[in-house]
C-alpha positions as CSV (number, residue, x, y, z in Angstrom):
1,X,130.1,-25.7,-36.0
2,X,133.2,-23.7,-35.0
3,X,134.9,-24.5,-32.3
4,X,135.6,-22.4,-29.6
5,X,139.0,-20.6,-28.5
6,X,140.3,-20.5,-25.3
7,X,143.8,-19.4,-23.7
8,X,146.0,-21.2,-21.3
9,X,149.8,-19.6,-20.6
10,X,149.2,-17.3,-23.2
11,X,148.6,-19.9,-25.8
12,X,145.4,-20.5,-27.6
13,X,144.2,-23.8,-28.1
14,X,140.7,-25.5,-29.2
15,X,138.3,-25.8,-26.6
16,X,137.5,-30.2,-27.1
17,X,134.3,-30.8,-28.5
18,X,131.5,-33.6,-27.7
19,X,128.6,-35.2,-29.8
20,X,125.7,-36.3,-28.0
21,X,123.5,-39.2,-29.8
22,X,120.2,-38.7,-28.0
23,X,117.1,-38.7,-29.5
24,X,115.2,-37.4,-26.0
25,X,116.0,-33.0,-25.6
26,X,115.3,-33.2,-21.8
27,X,118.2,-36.0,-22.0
28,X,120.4,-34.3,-24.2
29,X,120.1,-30.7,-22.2
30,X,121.0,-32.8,-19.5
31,X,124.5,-33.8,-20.9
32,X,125.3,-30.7,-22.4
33,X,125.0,-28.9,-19.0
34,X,127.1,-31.3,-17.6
35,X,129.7,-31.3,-20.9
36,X,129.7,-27.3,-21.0
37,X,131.0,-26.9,-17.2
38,X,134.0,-28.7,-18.4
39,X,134.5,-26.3,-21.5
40,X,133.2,-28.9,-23.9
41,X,131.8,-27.5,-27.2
42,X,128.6,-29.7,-27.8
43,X,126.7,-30.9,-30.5
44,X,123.7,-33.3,-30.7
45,X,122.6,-35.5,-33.5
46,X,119.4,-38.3,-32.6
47,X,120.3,-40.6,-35.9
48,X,122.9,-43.2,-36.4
49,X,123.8,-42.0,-39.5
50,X,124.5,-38.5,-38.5
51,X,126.9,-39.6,-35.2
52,X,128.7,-41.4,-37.6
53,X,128.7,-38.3,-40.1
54,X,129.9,-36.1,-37.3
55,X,132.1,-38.3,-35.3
56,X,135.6,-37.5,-36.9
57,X,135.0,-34.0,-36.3
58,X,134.8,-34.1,-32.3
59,X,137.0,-35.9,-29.6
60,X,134.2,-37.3,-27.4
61,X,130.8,-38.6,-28.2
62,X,128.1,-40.2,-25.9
63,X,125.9,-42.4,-27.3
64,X,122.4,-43.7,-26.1
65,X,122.0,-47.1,-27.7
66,X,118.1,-46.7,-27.8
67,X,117.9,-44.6,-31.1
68,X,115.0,-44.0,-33.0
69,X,116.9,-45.7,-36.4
70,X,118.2,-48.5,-34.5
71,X,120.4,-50.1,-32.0
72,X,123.1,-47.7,-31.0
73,X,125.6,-50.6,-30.1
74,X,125.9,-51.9,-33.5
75,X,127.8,-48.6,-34.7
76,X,130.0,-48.6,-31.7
77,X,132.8,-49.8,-33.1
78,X,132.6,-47.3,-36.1
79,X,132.4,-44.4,-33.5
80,X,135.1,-45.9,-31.6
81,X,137.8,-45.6,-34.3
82,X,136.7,-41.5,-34.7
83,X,136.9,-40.8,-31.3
84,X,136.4,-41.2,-27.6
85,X,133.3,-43.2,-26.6
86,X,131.0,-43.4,-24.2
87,X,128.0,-45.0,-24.2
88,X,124.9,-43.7,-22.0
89,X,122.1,-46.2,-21.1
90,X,118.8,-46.4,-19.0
91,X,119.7,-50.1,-19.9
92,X,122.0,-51.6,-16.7
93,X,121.9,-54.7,-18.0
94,X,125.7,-56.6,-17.8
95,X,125.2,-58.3,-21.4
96,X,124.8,-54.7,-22.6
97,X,127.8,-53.3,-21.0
98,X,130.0,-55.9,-21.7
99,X,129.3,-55.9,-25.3
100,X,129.2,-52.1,-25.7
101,X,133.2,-52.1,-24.0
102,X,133.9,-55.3,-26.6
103,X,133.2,-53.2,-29.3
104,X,135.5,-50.4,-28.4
105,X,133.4,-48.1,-26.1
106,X,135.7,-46.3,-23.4
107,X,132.8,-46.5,-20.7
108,X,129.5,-47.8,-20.2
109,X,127.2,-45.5,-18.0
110,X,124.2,-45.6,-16.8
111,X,121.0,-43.1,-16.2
112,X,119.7,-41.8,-14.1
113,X,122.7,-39.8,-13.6
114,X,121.7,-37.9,-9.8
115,X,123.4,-40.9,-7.4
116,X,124.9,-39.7,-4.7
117,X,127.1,-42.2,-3.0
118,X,127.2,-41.7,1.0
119,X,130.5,-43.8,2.3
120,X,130.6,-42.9,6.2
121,X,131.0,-39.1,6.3
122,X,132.0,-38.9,2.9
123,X,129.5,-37.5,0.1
124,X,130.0,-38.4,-3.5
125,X,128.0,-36.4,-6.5
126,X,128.9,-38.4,-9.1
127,X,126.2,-36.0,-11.4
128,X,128.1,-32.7,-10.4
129,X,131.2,-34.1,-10.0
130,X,132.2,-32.9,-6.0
131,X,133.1,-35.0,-3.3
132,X,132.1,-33.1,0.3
133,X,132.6,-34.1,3.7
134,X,129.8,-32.9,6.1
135,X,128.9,-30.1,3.3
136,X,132.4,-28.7,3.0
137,X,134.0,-29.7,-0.5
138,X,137.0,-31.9,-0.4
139,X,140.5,-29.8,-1.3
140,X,141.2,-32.7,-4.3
141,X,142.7,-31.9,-7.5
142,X,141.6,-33.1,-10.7
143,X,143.5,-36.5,-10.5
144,X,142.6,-37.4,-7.1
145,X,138.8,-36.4,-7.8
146,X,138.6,-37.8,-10.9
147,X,140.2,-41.2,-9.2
148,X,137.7,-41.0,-6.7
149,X,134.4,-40.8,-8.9
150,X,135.6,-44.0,-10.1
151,X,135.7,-45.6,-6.7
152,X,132.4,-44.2,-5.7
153,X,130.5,-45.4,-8.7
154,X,131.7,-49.0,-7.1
155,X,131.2,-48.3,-3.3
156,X,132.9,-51.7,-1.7
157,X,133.9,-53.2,-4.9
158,X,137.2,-53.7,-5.8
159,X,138.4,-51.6,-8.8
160,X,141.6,-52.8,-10.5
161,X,144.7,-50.9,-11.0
162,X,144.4,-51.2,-14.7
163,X,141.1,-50.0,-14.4
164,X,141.8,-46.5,-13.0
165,X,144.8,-45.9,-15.3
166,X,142.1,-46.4,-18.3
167,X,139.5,-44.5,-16.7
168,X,141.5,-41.2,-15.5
169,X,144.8,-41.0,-17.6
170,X,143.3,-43.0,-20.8
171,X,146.4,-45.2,-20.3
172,X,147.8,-48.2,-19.9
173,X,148.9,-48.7,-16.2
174,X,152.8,-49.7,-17.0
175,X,153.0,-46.2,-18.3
176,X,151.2,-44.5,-14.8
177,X,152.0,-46.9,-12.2
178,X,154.2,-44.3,-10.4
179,X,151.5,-41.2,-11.1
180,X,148.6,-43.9,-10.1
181,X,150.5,-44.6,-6.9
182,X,151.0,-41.1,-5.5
183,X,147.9,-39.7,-6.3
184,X,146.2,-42.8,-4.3
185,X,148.4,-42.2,-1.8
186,X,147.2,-38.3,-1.2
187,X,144.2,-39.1,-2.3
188,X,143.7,-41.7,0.7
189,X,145.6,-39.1,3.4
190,X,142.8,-36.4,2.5
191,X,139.8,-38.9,3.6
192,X,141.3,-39.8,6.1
193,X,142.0,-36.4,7.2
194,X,138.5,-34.7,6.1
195,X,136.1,-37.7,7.4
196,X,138.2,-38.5,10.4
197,X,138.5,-42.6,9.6
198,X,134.7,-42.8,8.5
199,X,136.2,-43.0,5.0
200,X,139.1,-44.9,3.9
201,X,140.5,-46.5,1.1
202,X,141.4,-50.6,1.2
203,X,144.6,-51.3,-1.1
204,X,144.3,-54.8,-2.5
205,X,148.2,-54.9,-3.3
206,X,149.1,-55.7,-6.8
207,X,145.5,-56.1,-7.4
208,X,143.2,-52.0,-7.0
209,X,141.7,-50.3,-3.8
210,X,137.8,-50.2,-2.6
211,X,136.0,-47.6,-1.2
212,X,135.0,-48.1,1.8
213,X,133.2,-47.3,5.4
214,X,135.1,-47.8,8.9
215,X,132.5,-50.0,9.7
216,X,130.8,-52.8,8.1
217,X,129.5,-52.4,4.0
218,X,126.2,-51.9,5.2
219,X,126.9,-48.2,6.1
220,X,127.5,-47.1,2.3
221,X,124.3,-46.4,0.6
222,X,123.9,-45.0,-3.2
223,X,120.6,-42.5,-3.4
């Protein structure tokens, strides 16, 4: 499949391109929808083989483990060394994710993909990807979003430094600490500004940050 064009300052580039590994349409529509709004050029393949086949020739692939030729998981490694992986699973078990990030995956995530975090006045969509306070999207850009959908998919939990320079730079922290640092930094001013305190983030110094509620943990809920 050819991949797309597109233009930025004048100068074309290639649009990135993803592989899906589903064997379920309704599934794999799903991902692509979500894929395309970022100008992702998709694929899909339902066979081990054929991800494997196709894998050199995109930068992203998403793989459900649960494939009709076999365990997903046992190819991860392979996949891993073509490009970026994650891996896509109704399966929230902790053995599962562990492994799957062992054998190279970039990210282990799990279905159904529609939670919504609620963290005092704060909204999080973690399926369309917008943050909104009281229905009126957050001013973030894509750093301080894209820091933030990690947070919310761990309401209260501490999430390590390491951990969001992986996650939103696909770096090692050493190389981001300063970037990390300012874009936490705006990042907490907005919620506090937009959700008037109900919102704030906790920084666990030389450690990560949690999301959290002004008030006690009970007041975040995931929908």
């Amino acid at each position: 499949m050819e991949s797309a064009t597109v233009t930025t300052l004048g100068l074309p580039f290639a649009a990135p391109r993803a592989l899906i590994v589903e064997d379920d349409l309704e599934l794999a529509a799903q991902l692509e929808i979500i894929l395309r709004r970022y100008r992702f050029e998709t694929e899909t393949v339902n066979r081990r083989e054929a991800a494997l086949d196709r894998a050199s020739a995109v930068d992203l692939v998403l793989l459900d483990p649960s494939l009709p030729d076999g365990d997903g998981l046992e190819i991860c490694g392979r996949l891993a060394e073509r490009a970026a992986l994650v891996v896509v699973s109704d399966r929230d078990d902790e053995i599962d994710r562990v492994a799957a990030l062992e054998l190279g995956a970039d990210d282990y995530v799990t279905r159904p993909f529609d939670a919504v975090v609620q963290v005092g006045d704060l909204e999080v969509d973690v399926e369309r990807y917008e943050a909104r306070c009281q229905g009126s999207p957050l001013p973030l850009t894509t750093k301080e979003l894209a820091l933030l959908m990690v947070l919310a998919r761990r309401p209260g939990e501490l999430v390590r430094r390491d951990e969001l320079a992986e996650a939103v730079w696909g770096a090692e922290l050493w190389s981001v600490t300063r970037s990390l640092d300012v874009h936490m930094s705006a990042l907490r001013r907005k919620l506090a500004d937009a959700t008037q305190g109900s919102a704030h983030l906790q920084t666990v110094h030389g450690l990560g940050f949690r999301l959290l509620p002004s008030g006690p943990r009970s007041e975040w809920s995931a929908a």
